[in-house]
py3Dmol code that shows the C-alpha trace and the ligand (Angstrom):
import py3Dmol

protein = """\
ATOM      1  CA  UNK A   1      25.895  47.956 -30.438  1.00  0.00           C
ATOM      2  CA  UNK A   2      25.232  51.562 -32.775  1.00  0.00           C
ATOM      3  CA  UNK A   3      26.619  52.952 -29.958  1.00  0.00           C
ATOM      4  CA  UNK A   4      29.667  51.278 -29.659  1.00  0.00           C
ATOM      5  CA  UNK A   5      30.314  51.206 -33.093  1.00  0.00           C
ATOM      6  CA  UNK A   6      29.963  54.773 -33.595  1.00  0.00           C
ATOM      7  CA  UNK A   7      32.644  55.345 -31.209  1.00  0.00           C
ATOM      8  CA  UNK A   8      34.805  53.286 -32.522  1.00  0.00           C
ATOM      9  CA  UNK A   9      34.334  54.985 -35.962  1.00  0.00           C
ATOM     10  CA  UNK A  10      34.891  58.159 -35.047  1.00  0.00           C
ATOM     11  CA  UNK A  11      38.318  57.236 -33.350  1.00  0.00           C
ATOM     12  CA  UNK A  12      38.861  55.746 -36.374  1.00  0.00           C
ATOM     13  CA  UNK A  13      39.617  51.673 -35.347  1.00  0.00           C
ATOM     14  CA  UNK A  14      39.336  49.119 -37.790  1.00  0.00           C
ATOM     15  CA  UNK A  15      36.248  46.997 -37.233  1.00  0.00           C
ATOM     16  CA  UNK A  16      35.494  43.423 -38.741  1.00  0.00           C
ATOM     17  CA  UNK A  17      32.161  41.369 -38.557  1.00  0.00           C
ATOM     18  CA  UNK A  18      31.893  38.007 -38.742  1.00  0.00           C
ATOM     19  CA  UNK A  19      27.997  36.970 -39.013  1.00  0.00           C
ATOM     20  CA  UNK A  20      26.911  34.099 -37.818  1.00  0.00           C
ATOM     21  CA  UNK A  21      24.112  31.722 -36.604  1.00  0.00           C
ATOM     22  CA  UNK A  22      25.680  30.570 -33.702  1.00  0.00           C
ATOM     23  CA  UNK A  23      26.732  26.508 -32.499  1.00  0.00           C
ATOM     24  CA  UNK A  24      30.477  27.673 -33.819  1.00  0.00           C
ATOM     25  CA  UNK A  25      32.807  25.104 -35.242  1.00  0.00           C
ATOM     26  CA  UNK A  26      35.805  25.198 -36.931  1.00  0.00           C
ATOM     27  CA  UNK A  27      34.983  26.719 -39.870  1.00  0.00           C
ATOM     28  CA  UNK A  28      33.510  29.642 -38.165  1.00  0.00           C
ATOM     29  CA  UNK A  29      36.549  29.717 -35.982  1.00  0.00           C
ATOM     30  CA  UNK A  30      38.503  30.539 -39.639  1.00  0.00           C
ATOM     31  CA  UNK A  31      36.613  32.868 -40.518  1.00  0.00           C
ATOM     32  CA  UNK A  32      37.425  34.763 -36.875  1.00  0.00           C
ATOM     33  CA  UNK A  33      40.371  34.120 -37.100  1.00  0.00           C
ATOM     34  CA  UNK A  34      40.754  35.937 -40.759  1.00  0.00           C
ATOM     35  CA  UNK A  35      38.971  39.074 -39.116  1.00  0.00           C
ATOM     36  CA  UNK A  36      41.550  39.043 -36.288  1.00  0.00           C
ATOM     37  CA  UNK A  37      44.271  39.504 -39.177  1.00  0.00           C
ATOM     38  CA  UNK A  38      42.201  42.134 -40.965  1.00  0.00           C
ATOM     39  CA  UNK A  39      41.124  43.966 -37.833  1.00  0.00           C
ATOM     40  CA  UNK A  40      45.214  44.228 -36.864  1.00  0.00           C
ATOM     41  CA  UNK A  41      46.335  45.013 -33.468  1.00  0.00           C
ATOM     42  CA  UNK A  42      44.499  47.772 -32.752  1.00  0.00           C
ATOM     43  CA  UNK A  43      41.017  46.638 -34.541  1.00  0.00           C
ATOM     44  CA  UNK A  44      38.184  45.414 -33.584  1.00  0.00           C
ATOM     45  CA  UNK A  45      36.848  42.063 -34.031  1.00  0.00           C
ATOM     46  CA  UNK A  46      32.660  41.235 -33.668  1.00  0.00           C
ATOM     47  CA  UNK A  47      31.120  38.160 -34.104  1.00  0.00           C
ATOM     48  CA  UNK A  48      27.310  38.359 -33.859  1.00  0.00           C
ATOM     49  CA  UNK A  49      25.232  35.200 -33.368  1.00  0.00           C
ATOM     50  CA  UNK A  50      21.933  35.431 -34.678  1.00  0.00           C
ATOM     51  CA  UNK A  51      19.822  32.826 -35.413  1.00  0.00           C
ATOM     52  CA  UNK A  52      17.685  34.827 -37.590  1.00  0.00           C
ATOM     53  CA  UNK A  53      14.070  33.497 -38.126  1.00  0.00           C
ATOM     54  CA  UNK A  54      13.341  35.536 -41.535  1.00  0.00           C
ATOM     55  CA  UNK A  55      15.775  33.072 -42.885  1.00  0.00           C
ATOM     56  CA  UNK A  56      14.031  29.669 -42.558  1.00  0.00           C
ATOM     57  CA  UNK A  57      11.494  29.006 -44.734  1.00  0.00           C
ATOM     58  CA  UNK A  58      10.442  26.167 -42.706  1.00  0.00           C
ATOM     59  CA  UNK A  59       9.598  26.353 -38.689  1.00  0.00           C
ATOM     60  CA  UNK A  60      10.408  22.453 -38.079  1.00  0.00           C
ATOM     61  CA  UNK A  61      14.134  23.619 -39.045  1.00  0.00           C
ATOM     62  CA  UNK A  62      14.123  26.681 -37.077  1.00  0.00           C
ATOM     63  CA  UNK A  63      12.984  25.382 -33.849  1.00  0.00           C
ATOM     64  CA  UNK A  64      15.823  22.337 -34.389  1.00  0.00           C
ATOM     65  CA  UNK A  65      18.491  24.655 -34.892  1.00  0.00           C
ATOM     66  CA  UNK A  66      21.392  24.292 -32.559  1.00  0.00           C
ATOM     67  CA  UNK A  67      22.042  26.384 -29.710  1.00  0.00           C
ATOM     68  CA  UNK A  68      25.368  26.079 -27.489  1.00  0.00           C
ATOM     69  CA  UNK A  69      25.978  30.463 -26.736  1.00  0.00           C
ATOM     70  CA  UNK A  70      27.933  29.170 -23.848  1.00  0.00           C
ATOM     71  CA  UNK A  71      30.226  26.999 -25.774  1.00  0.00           C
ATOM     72  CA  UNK A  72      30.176  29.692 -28.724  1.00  0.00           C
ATOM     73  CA  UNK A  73      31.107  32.551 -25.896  1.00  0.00           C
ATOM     74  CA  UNK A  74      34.418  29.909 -25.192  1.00  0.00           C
ATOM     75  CA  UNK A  75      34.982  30.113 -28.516  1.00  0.00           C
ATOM     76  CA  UNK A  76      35.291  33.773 -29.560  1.00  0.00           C
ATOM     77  CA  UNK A  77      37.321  34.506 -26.188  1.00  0.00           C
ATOM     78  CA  UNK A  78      39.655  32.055 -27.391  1.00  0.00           C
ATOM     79  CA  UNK A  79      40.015  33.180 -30.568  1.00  0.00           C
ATOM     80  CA  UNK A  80      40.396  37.067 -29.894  1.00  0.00           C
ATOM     81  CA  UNK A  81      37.149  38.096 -30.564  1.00  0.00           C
ATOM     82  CA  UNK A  82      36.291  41.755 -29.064  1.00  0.00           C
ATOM     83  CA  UNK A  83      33.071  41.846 -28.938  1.00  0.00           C
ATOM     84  CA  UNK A  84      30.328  38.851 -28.959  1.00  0.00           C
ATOM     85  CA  UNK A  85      26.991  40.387 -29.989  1.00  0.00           C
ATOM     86  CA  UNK A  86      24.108  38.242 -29.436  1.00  0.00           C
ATOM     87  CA  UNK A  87      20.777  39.632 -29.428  1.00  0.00           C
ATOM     88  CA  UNK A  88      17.649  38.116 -28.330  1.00  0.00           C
ATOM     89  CA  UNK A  89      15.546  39.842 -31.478  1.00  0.00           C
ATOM     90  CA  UNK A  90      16.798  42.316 -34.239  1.00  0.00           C
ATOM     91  CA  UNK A  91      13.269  43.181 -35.789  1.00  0.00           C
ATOM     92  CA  UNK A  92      10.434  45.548 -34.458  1.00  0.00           C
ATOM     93  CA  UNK A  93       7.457  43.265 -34.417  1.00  0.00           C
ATOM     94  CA  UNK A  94       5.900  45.103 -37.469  1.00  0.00           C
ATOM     95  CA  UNK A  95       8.935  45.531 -39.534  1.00  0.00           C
ATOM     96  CA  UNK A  96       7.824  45.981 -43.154  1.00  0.00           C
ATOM     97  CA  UNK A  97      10.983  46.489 -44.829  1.00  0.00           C
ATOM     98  CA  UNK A  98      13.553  43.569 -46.742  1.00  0.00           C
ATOM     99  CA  UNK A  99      16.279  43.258 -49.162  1.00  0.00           C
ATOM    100  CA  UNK A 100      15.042  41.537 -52.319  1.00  0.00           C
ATOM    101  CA  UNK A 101      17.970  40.420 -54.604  1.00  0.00           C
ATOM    102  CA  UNK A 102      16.974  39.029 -58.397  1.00  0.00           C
ATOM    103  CA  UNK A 103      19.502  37.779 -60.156  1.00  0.00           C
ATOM    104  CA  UNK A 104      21.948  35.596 -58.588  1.00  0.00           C
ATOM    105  CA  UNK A 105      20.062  34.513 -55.776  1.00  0.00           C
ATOM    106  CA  UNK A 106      17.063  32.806 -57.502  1.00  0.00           C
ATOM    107  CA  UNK A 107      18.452  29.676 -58.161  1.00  0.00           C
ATOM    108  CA  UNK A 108      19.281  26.408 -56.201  1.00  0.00           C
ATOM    109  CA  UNK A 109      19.145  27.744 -52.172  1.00  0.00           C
ATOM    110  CA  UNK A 110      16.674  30.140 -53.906  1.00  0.00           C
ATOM    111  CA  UNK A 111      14.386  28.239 -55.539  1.00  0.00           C
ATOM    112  CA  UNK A 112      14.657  25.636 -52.495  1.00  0.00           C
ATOM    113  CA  UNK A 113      14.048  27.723 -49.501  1.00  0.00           C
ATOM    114  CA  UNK A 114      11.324  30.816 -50.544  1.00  0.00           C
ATOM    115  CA  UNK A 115      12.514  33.756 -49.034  1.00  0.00           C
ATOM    116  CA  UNK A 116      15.799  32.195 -47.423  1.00  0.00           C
ATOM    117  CA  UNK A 117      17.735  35.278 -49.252  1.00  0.00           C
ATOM    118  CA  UNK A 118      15.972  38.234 -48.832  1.00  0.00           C
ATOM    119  CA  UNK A 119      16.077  36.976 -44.556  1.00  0.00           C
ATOM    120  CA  UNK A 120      19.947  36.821 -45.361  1.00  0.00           C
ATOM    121  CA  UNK A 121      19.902  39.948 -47.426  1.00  0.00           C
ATOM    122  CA  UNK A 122      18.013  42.266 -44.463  1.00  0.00           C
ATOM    123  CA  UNK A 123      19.725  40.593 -41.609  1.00  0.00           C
ATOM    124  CA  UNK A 124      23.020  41.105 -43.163  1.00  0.00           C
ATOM    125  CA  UNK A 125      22.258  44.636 -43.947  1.00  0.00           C
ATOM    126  CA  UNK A 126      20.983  45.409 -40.447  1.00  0.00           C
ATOM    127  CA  UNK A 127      24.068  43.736 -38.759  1.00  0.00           C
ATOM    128  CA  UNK A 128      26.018  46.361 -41.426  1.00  0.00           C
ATOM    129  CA  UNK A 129      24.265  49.270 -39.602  1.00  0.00           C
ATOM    130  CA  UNK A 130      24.639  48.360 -36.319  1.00  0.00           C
ATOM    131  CA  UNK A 131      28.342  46.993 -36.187  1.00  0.00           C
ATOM    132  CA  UNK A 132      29.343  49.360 -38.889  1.00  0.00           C
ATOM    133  CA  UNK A 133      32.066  47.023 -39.978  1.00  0.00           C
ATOM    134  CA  UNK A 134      35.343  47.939 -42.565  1.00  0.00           C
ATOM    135  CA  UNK A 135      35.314  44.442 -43.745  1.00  0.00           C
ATOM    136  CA  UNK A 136      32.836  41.259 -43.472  1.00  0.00           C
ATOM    137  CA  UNK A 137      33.689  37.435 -43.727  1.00  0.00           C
ATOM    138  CA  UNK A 138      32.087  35.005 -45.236  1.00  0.00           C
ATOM    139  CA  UNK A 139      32.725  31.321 -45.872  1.00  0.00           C
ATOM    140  CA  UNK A 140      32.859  30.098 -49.399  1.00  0.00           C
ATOM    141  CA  UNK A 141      30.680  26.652 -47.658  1.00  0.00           C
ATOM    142  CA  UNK A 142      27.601  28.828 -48.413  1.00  0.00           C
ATOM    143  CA  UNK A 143      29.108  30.433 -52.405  1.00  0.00           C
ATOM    144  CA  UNK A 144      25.583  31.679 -53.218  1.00  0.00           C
ATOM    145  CA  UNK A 145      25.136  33.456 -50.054  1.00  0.00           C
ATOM    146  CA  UNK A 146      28.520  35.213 -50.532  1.00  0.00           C
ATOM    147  CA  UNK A 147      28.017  36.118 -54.193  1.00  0.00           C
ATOM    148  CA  UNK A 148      24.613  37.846 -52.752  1.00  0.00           C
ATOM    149  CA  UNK A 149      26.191  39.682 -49.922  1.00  0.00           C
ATOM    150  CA  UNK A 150      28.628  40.729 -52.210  1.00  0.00           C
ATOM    151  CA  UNK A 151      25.585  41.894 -54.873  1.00  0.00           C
ATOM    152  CA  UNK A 152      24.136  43.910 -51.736  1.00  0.00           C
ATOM    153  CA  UNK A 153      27.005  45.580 -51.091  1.00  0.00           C
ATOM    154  CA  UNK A 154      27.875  46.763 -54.318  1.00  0.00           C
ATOM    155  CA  UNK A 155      24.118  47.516 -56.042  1.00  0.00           C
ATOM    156  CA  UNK A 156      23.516  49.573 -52.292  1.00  0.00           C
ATOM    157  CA  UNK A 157      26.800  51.396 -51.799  1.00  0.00           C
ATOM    158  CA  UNK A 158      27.699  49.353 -48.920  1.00  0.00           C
ATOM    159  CA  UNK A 159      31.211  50.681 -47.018  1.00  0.00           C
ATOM    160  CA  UNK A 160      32.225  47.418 -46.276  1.00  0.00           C
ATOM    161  CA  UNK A 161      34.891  44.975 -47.455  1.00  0.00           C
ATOM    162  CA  UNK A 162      33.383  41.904 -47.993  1.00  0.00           C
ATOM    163  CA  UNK A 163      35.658  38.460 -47.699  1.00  0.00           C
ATOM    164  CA  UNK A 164      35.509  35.144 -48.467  1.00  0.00           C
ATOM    165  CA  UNK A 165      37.425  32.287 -46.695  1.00  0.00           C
ATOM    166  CA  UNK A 166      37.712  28.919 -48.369  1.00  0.00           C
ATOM    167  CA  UNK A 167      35.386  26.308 -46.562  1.00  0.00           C
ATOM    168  CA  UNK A 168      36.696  24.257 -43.754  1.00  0.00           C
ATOM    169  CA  UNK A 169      36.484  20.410 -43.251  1.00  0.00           C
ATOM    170  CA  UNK A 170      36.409  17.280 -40.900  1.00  0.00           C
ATOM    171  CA  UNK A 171      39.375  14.850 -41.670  1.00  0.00           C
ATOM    172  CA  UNK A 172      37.246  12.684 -43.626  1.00  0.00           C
ATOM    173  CA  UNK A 173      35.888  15.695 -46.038  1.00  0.00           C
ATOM    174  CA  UNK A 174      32.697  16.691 -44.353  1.00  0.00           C
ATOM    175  CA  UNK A 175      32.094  20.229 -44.422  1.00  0.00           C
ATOM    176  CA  UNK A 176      32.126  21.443 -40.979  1.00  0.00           C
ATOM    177  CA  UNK A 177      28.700  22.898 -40.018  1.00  0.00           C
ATOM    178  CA  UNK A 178      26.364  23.795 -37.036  1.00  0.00           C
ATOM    179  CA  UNK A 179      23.715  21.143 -38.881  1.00  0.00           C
ATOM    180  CA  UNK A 180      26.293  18.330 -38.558  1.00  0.00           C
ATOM    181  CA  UNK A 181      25.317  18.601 -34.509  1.00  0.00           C
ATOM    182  CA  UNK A 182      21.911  17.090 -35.412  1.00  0.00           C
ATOM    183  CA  UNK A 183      23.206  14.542 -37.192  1.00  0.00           C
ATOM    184  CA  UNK A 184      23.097  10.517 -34.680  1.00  0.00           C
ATOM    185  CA  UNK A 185      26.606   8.712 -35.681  1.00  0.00           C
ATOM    186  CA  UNK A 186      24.977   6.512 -38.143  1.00  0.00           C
ATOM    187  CA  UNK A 187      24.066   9.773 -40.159  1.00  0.00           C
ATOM    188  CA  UNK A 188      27.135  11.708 -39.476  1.00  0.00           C
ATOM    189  CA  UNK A 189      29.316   8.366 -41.411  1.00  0.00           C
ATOM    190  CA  UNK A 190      26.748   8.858 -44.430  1.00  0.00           C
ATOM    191  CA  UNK A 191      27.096  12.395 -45.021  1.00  0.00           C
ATOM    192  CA  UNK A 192      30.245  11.750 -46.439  1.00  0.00           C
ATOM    193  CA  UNK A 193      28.348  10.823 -49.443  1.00  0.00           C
ATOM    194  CA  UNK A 194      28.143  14.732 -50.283  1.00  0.00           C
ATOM    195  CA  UNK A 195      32.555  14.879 -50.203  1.00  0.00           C
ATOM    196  CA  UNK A 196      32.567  11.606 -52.399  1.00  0.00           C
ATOM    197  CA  UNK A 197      30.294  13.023 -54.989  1.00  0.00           C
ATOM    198  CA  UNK A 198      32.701  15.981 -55.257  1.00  0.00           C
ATOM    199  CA  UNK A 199      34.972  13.601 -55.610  1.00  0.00           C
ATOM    200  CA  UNK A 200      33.295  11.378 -58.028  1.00  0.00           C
ATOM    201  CA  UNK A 201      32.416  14.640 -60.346  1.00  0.00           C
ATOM    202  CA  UNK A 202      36.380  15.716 -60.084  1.00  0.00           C
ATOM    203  CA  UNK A 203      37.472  12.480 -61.293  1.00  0.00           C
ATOM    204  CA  UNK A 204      34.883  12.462 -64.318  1.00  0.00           C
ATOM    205  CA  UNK A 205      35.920  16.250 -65.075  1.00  0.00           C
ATOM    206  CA  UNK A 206      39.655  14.378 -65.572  1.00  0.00           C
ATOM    207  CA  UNK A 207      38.201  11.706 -67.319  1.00  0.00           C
ATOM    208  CA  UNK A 208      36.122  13.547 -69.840  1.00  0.00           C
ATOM    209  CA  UNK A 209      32.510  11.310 -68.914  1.00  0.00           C
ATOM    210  CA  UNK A 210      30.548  14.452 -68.259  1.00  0.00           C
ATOM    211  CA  UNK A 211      27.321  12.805 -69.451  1.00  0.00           C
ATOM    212  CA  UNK A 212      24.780  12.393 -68.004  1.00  0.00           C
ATOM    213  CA  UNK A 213      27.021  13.621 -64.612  1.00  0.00           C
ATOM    214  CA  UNK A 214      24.151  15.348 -62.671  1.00  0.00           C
ATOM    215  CA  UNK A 215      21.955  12.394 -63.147  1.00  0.00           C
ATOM    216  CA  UNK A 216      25.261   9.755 -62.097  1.00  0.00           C
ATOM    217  CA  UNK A 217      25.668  11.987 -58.558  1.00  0.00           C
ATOM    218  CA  UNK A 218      22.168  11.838 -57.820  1.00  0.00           C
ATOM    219  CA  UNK A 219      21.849   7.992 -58.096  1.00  0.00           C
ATOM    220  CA  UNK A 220      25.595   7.996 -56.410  1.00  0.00           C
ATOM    221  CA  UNK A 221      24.655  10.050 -53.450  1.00  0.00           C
ATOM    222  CA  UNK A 222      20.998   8.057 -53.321  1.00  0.00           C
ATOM    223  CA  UNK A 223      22.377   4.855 -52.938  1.00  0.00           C
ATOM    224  CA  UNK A 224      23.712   5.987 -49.497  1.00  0.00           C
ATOM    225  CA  UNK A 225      20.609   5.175 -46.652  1.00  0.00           C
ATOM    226  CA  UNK A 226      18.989   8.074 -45.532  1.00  0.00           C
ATOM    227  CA  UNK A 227      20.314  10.394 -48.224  1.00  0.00           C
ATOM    228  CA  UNK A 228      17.822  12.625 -50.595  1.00  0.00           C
ATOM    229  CA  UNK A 229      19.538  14.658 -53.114  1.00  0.00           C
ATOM    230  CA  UNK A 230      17.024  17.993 -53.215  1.00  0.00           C
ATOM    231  CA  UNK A 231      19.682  19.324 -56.188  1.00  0.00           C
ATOM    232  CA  UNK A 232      22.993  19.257 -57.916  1.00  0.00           C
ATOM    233  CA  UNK A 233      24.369  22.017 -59.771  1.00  0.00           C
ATOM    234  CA  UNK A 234      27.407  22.765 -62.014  1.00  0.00           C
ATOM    235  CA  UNK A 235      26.938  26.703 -62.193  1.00  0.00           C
ATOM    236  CA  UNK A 236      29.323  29.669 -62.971  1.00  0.00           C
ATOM    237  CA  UNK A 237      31.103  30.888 -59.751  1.00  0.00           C
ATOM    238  CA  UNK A 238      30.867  34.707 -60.759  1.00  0.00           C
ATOM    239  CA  UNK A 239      27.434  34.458 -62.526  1.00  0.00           C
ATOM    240  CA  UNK A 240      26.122  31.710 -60.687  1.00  0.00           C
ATOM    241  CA  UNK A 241      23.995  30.429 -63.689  1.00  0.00           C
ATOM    242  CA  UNK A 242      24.242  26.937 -64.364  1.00  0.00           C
ATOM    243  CA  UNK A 243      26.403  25.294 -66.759  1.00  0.00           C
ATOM    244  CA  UNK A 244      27.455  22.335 -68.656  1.00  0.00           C
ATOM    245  CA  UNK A 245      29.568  20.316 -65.889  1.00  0.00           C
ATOM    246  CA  UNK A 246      33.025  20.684 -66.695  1.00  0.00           C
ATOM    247  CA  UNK A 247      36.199  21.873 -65.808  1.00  0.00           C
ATOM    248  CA  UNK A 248      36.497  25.425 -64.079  1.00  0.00           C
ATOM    249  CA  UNK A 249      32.714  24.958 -63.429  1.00  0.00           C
ATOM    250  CA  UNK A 250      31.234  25.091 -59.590  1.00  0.00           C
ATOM    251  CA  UNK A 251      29.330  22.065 -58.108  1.00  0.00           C
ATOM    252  CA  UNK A 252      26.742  22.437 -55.831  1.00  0.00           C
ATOM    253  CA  UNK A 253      25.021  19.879 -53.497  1.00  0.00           C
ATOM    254  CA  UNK A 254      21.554  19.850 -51.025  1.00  0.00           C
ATOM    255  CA  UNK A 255      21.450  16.617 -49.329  1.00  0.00           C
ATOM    256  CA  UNK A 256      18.944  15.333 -46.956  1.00  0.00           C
ATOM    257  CA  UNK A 257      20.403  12.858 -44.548  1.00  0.00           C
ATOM    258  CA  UNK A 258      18.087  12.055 -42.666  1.00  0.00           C
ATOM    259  CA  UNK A 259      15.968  15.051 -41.399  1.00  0.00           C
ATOM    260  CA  UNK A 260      19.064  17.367 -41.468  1.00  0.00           C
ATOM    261  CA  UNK A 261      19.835  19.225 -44.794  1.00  0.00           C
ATOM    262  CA  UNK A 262      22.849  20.224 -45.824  1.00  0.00           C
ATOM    263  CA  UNK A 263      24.971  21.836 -48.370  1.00  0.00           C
ATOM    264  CA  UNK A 264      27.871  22.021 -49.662  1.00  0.00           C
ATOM    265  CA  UNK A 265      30.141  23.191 -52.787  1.00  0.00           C
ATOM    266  CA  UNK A 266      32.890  23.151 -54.710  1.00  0.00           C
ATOM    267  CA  UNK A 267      35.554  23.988 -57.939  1.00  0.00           C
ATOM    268  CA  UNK A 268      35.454  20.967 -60.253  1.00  0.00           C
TER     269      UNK A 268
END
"""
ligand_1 = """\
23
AMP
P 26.230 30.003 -40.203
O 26.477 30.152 -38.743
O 26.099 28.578 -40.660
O 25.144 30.911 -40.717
O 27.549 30.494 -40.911
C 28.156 31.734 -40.597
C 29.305 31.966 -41.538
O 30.237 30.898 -41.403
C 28.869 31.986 -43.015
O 29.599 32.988 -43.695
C 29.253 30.602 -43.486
O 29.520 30.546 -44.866
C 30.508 30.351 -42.675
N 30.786 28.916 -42.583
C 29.930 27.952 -42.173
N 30.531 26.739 -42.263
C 31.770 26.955 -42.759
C 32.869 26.097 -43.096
N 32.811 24.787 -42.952
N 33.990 26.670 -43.585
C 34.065 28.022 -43.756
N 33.068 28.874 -43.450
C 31.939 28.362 -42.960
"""
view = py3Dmol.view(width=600, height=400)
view.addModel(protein, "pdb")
view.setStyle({"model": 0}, {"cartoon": {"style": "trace"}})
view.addModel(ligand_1, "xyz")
view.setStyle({"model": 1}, {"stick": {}})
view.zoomTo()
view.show()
C-alpha cells in the first residue's frame, strides 16, 4: 500500500481515504461517494476495511462483528473506488506504540468502551501513513470519533483534509450501520426507538420542557422490549462537553437492543 501511495504522491494525484470496518451499507457508500468528488477525475479513491481489534473493548463484540468482503468488494467497484485495501493484520505482534487523546474523547464512547479511542486514534494514524491520503471522510453517525480524528490531525501535524458527511438513514430513521446486520426483525422494528427519542427531545427543545429530558428519553427508549439505554447526552458539538439540553445542543444515544449496541446522534 506505502508503495503505491508513494507513487502516486510523487506524480502528484489526489488521493482520498475512506476508513472503514467493513459489512458496507449505505452510509458508507456516501461517504465513497464524497471521496470520488474530492479525489476528481484524475484522483484516487481508497477504501480500507479493517476490522481493527485494538478498537473493541470487548471480545464477544469483536468476534460478532460482521463480515461480507465479497459483498463490500461489489460495493466499492460500483461506486468508483480505486483501490480496496483490506489487510489481514496492520500491527507487528509486539507493537508498543498508540495514540492517546485527553480531552474530547473521554466522555460517553470513552468512558463506555476503555480504550475504544486510542484503537481508533493508532489505526487511523497508521492507515494515514500507509495510504498517505489529501483528504479523509468520516461520517457524522460516529460525531465523537470525528471530532478526535480531527484533534489527531491537528495536535500531530497531520497533511490530511479531514471530512465529515452528514449520517445516512433507513426510510423509517434508523441510522444505517454494519451492527444493524445482527439485529433478528423483531429487533431491527425496535431500534427505531433511538430515531423517536431524537424525535421526542426535538419536539421538547420546541416546546421548552427540557426538564428532567435525559431522564424522560431514558424511560422513553426503556419502555421499548429489549432496549437498554447505556447513556444519553446533550453535549457541545465543537467541545463535546456536555450541556444543559437545549436548542443548538448535540444529543447523543447508546442503546442496547438486544445484544447489539448501537449509537447514534444528532442537532437538537
Ligand atoms: P464503520 O465501518 O462503522 O467503522 O464506519 C466507517 C465510517 O463510516 C465512519 O467514518 C463512520 O462514521 C461512517 N458511517 C457509518 N455509518 C454511517 C451512516 N449511517 N452515515 C454516514 N456515515 C456512516
Amino acid at each position: 500500500m506505502q508503495c503505491d501511495s508513494q507513487s502516486w504522491s510523487r506524480a502528484g494525484v489526489r488521493v482520498v481515504l475512506v476508513p472503514t470496518m467493513g459489512a458496507l451499507h449505505a452510509g458508507h457508500e456516501a461517504l465513497i461517494r464524497r471521496a470520488r468528488k474530492l479525489a476528481g477525475r484524475g484522483g484516487m479513491v481508497v477504501a480500507s476495511v479493517f476490522v481493527n481489534p485494538a478498537q473493541f473493548n470487548n471480545a464477544r463484540d469483536l468476534r460478532a462483528y460482521p463480515n461480507t468482503l465479497a459483498a463490500d468488494k461489489k460495493l466499492c467497484r460500483a461506486e468508483g473506488v480505486d483501490v480496496l485495501f483490506a489487510p489481514r493484520t496492520l500491527y507487528a505482534g509486539n507493537a508498543s506504540v498508540a495514540i492517546e487523546e485527553t480531552d474530547v474523547s473521554l466522555g460517553m464512547e470513552g468512558a463506555s468502551r476503555p480504550g475504544h479511542f486510542c484503537g481508533v486514534a493508532t489505526v487511523v494514524v497508521k492507515l494515514f501513513n500507509l495510504v498517505r491520503p489529501d483528504a479523509a471522510v468520516f461520517g457524522a453517525k460516529d460525531w465523537q470519533q470525528s471530532a478526535l480524528i480531527k484533534r489527531v490531525v491537528r495536535d500531530l501535524d497531520l497533511p490530511v483534509r479531514v471530512v465529515v458527511e452528514p449520517t445516512v438513514r433507513e426510510p423509517d430513521g434508523l441510522a444505517c450501520s454494519s451492527r444493524n446486520f445482527l439485529l433478528s426483525a423483531a429487533e431491527r422494528r425496535r431500534a427505531t426507538v433511538l430515531w423517536r427519542a431524537i424525535g421526542l427531545a426535538r419536539k421538547a427543545a420546541r416546546s421548552g420542557g427540557l426538564r428532567g429530558l435525559k431522564q424522560k428519553l431514558t424511560l422513553f427508549i426503556e419502555q421499548q422490549t429489549g432496549a437498554r439505554v447505556e447513556y444519553v447526552e446533550f453535549f457541545d458539538e465543537q467541545t463535546l462537553k456536555p450541556m444543559k439540553p437545549g436548542k443548538g445542543a448535540r444529543l447523543a444515544l447508546a442503546v442496547f437492543i438486544g445484544k447489539t449496541r448501537l449509537i447514534d446522534n444528532a442537532r437538537i
